[in-house]
Backbone as CSV, one residue per row, in Angstrom:
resi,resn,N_x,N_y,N_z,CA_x,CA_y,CA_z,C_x,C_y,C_z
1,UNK,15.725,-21.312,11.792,14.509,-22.032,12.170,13.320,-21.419,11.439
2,UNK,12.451,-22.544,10.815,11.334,-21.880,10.102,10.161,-21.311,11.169
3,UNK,9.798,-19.999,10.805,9.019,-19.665,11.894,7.845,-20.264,11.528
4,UNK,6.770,-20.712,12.875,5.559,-21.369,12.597,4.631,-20.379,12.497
5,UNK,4.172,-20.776,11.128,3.087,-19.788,10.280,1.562,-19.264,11.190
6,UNK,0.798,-18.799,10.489,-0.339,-18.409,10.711,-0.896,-19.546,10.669
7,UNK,-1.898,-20.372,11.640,-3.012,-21.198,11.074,-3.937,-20.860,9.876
8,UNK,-4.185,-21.849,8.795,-5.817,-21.653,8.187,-6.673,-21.056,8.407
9,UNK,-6.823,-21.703,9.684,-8.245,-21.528,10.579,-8.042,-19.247,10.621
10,UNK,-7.141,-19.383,11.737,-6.675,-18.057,11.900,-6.635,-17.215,10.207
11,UNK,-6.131,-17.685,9.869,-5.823,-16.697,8.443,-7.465,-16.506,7.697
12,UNK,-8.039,-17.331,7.902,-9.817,-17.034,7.009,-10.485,-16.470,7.947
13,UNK,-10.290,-16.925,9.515,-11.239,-15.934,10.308,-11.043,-14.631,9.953
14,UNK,-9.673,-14.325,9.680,-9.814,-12.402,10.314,-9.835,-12.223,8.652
15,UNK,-9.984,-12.385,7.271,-10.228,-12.402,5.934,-11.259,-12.475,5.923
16,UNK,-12.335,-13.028,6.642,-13.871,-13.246,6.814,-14.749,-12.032,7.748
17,UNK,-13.500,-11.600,8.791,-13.901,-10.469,9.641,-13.609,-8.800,9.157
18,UNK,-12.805,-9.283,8.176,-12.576,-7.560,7.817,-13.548,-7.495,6.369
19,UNK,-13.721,-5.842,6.378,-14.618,-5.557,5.038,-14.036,-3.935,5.091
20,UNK,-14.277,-3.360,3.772,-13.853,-2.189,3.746,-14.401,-0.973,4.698
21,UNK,-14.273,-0.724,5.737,-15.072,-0.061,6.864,-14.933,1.244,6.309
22,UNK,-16.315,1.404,6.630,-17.086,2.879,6.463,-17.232,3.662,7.197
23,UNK,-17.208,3.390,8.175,-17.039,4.586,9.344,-16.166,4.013,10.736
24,UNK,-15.236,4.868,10.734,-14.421,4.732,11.580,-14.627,4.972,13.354
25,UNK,-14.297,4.575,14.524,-14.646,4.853,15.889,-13.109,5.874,15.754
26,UNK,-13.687,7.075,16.246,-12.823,8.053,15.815,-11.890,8.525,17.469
27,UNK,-12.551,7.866,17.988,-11.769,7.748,19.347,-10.965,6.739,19.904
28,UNK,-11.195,6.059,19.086,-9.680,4.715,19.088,-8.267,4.966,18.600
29,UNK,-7.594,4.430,18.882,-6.117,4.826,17.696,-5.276,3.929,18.013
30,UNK,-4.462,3.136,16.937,-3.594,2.489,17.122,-2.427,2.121,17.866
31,UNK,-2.347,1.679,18.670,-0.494,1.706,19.508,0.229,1.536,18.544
32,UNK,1.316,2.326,19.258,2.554,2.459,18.566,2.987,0.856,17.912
33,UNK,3.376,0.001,18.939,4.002,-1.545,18.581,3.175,-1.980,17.495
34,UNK,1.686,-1.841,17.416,1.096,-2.140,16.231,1.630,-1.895,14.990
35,UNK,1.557,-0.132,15.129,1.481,0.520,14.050,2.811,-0.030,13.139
36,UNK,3.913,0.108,14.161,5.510,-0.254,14.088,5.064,-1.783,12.965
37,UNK,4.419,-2.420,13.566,4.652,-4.183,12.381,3.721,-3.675,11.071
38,UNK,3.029,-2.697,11.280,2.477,-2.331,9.638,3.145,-1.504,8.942
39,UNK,3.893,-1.070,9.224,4.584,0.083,8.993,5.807,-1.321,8.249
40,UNK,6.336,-1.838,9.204,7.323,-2.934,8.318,6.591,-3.914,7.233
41,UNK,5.357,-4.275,7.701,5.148,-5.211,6.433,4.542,-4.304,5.411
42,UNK,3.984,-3.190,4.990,4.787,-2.483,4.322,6.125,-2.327,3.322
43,UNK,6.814,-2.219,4.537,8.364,-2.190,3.906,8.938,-3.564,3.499
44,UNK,8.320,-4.710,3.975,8.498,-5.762,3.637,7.760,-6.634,2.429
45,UNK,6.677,-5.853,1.515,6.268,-5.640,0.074,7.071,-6.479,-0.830
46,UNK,6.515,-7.203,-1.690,7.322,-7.580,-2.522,6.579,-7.076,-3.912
47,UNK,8.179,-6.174,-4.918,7.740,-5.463,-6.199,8.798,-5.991,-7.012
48,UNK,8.239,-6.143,-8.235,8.945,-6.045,-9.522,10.095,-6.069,-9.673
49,UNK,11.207,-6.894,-9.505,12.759,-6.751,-9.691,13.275,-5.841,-7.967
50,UNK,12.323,-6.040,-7.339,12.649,-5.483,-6.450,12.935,-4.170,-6.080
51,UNK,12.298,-3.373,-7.388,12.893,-1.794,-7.459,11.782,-0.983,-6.608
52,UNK,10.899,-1.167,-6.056,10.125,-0.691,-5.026,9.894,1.058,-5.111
53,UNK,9.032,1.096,-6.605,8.905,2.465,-7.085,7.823,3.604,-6.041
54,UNK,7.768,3.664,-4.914,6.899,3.776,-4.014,7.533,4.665,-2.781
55,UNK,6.213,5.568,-2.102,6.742,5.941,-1.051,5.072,6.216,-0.745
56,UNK,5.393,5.369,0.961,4.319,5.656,1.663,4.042,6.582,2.662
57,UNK,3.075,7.274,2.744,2.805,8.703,3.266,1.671,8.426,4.614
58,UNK,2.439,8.738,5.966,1.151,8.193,6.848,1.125,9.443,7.747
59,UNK,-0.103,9.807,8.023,-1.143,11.018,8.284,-1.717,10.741,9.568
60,UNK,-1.398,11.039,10.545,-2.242,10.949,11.472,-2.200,12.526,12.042
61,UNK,-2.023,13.674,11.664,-2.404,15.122,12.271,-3.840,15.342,12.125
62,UNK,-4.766,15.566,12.589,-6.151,15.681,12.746,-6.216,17.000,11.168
63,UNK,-5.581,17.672,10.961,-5.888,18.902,10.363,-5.800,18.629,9.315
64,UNK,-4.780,18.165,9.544,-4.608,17.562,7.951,-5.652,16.500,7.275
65,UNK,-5.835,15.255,8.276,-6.804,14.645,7.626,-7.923,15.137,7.660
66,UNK,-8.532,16.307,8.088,-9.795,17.050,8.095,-9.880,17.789,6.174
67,UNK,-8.631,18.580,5.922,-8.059,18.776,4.784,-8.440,17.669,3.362
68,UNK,-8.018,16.420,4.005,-7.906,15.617,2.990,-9.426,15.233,3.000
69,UNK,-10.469,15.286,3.594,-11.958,15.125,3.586,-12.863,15.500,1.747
70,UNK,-12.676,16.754,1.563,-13.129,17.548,0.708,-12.556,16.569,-0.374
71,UNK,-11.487,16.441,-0.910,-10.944,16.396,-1.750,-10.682,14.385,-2.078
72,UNK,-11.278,13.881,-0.888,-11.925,12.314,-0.974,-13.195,12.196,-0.945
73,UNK,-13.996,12.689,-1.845,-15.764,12.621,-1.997,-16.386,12.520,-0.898
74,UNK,-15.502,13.735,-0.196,-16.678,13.868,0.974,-16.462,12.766,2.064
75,UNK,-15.938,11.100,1.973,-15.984,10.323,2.506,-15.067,10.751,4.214
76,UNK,-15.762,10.548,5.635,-15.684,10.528,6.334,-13.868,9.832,7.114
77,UNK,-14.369,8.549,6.568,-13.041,7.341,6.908,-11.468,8.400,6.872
78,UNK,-11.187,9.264,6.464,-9.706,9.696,6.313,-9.693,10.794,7.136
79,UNK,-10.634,11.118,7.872,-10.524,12.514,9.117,-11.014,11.187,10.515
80,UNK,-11.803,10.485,10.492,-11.707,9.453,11.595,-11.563,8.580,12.077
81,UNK,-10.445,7.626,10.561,-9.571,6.795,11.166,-8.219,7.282,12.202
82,UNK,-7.645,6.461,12.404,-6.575,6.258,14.037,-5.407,6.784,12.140
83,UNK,-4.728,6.304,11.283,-3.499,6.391,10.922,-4.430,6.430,8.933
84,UNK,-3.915,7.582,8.211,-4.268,7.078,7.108,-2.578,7.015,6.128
85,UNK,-2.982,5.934,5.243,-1.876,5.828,4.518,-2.428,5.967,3.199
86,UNK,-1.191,6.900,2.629,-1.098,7.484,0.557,0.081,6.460,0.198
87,UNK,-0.801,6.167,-1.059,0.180,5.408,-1.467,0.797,5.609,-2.629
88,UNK,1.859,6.342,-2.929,2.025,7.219,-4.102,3.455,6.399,-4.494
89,UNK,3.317,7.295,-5.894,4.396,6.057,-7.136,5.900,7.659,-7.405
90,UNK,6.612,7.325,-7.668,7.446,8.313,-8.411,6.678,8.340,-9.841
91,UNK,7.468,9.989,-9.928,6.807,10.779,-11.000,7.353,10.216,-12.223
92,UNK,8.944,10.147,-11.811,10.028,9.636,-13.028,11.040,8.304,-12.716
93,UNK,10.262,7.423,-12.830,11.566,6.216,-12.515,12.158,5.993,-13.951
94,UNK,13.435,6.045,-13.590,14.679,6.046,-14.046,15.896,5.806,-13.804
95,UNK,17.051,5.947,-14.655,18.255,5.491,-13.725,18.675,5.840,-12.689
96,UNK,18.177,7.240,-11.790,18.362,7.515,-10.915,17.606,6.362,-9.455
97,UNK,16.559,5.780,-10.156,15.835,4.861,-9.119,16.450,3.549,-8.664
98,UNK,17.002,3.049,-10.268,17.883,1.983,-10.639,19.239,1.959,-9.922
99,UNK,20.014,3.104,-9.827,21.112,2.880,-8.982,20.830,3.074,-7.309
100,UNK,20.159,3.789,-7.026,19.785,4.085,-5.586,18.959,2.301,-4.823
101,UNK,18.499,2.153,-6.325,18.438,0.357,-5.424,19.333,-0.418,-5.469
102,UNK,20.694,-0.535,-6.153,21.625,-1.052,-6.879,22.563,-0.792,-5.519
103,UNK,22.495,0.626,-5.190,23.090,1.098,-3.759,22.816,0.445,-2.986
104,UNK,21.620,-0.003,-2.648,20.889,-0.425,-1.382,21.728,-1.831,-1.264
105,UNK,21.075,-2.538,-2.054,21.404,-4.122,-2.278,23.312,-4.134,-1.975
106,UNK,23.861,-3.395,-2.729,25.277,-3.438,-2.241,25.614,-3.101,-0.660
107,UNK,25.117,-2.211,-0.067,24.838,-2.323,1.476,24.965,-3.370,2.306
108,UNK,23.210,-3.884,1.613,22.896,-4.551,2.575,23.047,-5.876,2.335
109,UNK,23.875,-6.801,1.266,24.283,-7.713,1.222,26.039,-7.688,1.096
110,UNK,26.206,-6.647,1.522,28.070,-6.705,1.540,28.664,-7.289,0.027
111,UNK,27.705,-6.404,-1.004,28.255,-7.060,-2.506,29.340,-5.564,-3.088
112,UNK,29.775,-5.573,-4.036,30.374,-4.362,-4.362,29.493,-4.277,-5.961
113,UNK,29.459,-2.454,-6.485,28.689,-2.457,-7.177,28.591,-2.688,-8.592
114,UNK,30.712,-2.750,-8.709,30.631,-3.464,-9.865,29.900,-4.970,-9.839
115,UNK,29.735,-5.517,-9.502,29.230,-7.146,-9.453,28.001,-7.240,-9.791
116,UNK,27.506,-5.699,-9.516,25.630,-6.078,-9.833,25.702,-5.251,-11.302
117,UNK,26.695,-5.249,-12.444,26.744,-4.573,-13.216,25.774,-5.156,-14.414
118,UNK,25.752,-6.792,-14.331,24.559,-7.357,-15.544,23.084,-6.987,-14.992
119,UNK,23.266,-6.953,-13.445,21.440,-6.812,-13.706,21.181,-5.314,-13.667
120,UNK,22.267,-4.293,-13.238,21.914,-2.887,-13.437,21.943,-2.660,-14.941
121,UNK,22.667,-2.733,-16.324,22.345,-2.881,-17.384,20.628,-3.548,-17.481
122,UNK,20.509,-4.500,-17.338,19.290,-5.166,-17.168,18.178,-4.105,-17.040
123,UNK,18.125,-3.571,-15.731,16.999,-2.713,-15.071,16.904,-1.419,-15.905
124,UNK,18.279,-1.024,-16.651,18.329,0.339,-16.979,17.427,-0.162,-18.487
125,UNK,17.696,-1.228,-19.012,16.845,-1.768,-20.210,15.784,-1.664,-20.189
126,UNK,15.041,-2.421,-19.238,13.634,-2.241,-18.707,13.429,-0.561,-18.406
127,UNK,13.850,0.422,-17.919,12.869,1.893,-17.863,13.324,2.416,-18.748
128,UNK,14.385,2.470,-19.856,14.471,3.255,-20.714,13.712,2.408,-22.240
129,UNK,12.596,1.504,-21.805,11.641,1.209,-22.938,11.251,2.229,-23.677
130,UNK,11.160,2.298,-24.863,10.089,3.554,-25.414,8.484,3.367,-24.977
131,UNK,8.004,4.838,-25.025,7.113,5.001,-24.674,5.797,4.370,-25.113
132,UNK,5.811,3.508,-26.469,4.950,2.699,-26.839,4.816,0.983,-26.193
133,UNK,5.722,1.248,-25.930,6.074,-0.185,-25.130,5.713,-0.573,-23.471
134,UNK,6.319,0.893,-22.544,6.723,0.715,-21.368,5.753,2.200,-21.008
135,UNK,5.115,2.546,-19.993,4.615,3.543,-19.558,4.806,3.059,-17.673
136,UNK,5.820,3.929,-17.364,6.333,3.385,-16.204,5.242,3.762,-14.975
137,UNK,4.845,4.981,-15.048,3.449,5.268,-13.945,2.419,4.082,-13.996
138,UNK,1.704,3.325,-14.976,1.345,2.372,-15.097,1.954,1.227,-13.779
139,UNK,3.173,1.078,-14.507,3.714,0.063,-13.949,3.961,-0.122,-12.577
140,UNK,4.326,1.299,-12.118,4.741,1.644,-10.698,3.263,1.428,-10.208
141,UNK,2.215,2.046,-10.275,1.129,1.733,-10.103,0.946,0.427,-9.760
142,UNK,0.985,-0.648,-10.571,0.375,-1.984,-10.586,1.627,-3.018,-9.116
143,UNK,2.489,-2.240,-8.585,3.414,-1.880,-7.803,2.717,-1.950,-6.619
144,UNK,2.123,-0.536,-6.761,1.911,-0.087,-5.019,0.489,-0.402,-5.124
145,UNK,-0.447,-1.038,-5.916,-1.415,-1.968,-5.545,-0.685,-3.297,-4.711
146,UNK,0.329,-4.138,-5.081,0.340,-5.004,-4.307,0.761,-4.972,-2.741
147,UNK,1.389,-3.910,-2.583,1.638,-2.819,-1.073,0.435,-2.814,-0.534
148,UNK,-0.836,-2.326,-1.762,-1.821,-2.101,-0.532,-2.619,-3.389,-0.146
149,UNK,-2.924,-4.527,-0.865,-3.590,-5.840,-0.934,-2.439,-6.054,0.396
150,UNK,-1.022,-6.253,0.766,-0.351,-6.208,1.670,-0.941,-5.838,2.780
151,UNK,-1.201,-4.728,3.033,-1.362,-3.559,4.010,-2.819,-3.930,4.815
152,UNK,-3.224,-4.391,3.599,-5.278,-5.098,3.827,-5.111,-6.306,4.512
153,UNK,-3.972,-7.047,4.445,-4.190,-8.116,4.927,-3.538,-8.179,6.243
154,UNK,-2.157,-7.523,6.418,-1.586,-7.580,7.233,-2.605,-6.602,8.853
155,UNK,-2.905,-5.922,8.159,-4.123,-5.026,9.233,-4.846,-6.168,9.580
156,UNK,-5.535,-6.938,9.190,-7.002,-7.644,9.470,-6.243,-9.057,10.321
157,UNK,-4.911,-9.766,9.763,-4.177,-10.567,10.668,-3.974,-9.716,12.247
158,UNK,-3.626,-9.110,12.277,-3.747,-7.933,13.765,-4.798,-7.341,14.216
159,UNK,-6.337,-7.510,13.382,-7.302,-7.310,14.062,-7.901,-5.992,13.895
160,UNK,-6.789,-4.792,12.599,-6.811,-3.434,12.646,-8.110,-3.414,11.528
161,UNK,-8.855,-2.351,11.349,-9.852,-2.551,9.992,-9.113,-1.157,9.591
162,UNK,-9.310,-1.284,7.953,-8.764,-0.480,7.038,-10.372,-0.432,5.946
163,UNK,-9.493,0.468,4.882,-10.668,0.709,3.571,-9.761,1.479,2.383
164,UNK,-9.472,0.693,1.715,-8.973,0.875,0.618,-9.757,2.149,-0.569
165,UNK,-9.303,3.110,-0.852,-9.915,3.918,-1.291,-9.185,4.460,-2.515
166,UNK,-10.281,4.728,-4.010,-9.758,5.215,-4.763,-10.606,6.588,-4.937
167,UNK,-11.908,6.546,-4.365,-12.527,7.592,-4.554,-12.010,8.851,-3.980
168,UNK,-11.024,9.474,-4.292,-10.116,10.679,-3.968,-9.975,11.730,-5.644
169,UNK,-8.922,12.860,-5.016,-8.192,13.994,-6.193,-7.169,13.438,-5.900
170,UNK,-5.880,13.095,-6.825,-5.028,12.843,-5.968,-4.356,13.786,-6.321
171,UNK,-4.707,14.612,-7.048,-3.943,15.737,-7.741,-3.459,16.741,-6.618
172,UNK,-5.325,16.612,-5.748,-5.490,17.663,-4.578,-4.359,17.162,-3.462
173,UNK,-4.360,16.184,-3.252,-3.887,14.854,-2.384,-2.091,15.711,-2.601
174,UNK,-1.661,15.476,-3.708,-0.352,16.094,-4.036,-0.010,17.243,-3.392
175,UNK,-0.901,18.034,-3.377,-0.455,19.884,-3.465,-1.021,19.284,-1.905
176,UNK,-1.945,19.095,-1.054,-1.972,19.065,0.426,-0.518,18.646,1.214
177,UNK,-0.084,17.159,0.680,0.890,16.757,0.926,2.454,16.863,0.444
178,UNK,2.484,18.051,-0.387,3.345,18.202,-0.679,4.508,17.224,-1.823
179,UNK,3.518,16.244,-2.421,4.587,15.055,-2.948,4.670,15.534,-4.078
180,UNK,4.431,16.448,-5.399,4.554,17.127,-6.617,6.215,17.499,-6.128
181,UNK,6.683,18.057,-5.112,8.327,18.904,-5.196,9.002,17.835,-4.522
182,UNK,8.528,16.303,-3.778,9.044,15.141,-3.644,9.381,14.482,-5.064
183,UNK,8.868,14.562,-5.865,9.038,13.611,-7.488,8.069,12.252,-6.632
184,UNK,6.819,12.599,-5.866,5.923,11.716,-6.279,4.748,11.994,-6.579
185,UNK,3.750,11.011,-6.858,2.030,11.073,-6.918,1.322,10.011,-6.334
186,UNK,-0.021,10.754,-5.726,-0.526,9.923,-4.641,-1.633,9.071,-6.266
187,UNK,-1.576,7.628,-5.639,-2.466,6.518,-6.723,-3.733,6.142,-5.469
188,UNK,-3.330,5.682,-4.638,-4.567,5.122,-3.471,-4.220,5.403,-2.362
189,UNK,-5.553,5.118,-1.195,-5.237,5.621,0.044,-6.190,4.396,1.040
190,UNK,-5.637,4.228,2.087,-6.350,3.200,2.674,-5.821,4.025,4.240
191,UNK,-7.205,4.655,4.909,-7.725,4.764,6.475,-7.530,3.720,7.119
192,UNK,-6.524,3.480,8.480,-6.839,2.510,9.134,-7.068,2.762,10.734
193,UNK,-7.765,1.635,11.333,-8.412,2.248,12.364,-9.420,0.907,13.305
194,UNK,-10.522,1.059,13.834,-11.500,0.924,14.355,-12.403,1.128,14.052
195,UNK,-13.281,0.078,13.727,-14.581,0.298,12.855,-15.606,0.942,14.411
196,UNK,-16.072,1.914,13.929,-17.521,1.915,14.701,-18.729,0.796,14.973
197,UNK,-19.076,1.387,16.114,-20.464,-0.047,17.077,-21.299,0.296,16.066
198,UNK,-21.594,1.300,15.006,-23.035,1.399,14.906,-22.529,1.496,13.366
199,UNK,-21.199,1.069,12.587,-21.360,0.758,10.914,-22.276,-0.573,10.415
200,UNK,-23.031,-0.416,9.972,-23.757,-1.662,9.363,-22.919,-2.144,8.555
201,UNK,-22.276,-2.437,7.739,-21.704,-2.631,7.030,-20.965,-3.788,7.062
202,UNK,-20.361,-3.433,8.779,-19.781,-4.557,9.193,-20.934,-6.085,9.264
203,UNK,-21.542,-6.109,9.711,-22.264,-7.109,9.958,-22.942,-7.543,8.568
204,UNK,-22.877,-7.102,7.339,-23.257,-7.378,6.326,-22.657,-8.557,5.763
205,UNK,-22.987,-9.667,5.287,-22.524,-10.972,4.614,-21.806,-10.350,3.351
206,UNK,-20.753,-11.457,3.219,-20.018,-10.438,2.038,-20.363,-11.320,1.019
207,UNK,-20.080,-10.849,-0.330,-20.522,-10.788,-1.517,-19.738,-11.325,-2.906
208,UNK,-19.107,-12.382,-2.753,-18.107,-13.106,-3.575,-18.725,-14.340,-4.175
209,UNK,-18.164,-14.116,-5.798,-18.376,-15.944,-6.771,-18.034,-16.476,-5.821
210,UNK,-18.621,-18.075,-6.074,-18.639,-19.493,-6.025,-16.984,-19.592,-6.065
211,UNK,-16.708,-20.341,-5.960,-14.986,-21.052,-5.942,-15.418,-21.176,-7.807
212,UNK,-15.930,-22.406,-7.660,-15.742,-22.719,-8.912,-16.138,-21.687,-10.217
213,UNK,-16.739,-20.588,-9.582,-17.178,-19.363,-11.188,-15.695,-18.430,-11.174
214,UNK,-14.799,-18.695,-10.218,-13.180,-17.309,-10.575,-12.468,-18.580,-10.625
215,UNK,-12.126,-19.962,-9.866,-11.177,-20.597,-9.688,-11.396,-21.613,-11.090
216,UNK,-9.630,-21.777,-11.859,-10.012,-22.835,-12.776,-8.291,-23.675,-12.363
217,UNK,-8.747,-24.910,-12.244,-7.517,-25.793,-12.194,-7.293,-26.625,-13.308
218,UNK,-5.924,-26.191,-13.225,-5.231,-27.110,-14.421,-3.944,-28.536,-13.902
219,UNK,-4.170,-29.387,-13.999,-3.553,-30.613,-13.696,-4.038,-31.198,-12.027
């Protein structure tokens, strides 16, 4: 049975109600059941051949996100949001990434792994590009951006406010969290939470072209 979608109406209100929040109500915090459906749509991301070069890192120890303060320009939002999420890429995708998804898919569709042998050739084609061609951090990157445009939307359908953030170290971000001896690196980070009574920000009209100055139709 097709499940019945989001309304219009519903889907532009809460796209119209969220904005990148600046200061967080630091005494709110997410329920669990919430957190649980962001946490899956998330995992429910759609990447590139499906190889899902990514691992998401979620922070809610006070110390830690006090830690991660300094080393995000100072910005407030990641010590007093309710849950923050890193969104970091592998260091080295390679055939080791390629079969561990190759694994998966045989799992979880009851296939065997000779059978997925044209598109694992395939995938191993695609990361062993030369380096003038293929720069896979790039790529993984352009990856776990669509995770987080995900993550932005799926929060604001549930009513949660987030803030997408690049102004970070992520170098620092690494060595706090430990993802350098994981084989990853943190790319972006998005605080989510409860906006504060007293962010202006919120109540600010937002700031987007005309339809017709980004949108062009063809036929």
């Amino acid at each position: 049975m097709t499940p019945r979608p989001v309304s219009t109406d519903t889907l532009l209100t809460q796209l119209r109600w969220r904005y990148a929040t600046k200061q967080f109500d630091s005494t709110r915090k997410i329920s669990a059941d919430d957190w649980r459906a962001l946490e899956e749509a998330l995992l429910l991301t759609p990447s590139s051949f499906g190889l899902q070069p990514w691992r998401f890192i979620v922070v809610t120890d006070q110390a830690t996100k006090e830690k991660l303060v300094p080393v995000s320009w100072g910005q407030r939002q990641v010590a007093d949001a309710s849950h923050v999420v890193v969104f970091a890429i592998s260091r080295s995708l390679g055939a080791t990434d390629v079969d561990r998804y190759l694994g998966r898919i045989a799992a979880v569709r009851g296939v065997t792994p000779e059978s997925l042998k044209g598109f694992r050739d395939m995938l191993l084609g695609f990361v062993a590009q030369p380096a003038d061609q293929f720069n896979p951090q790039n790529w993984s990157a352009r990856q776990v951006y669509i995770a987080l445009g995900n993550f932005l939307t799926s929060a604001a359908l549930v009513g949660i406010d987030a803030c997408p953030m690049e102004g970070i170290e992520p170098e620092r971000y690494d060595e706090i969290l430990g993802l350098r001896e994981q084989g990853y690196q943190t790319v972006v980070v998005a605080p989510a939470g409860y906006r504060a009574s007293n962010d202006k920000y919120a109540s600010l009209p937002k700031v987007r072209y005309a339809a017709e100055e980004v949108i062009t139709h063809v036929g």
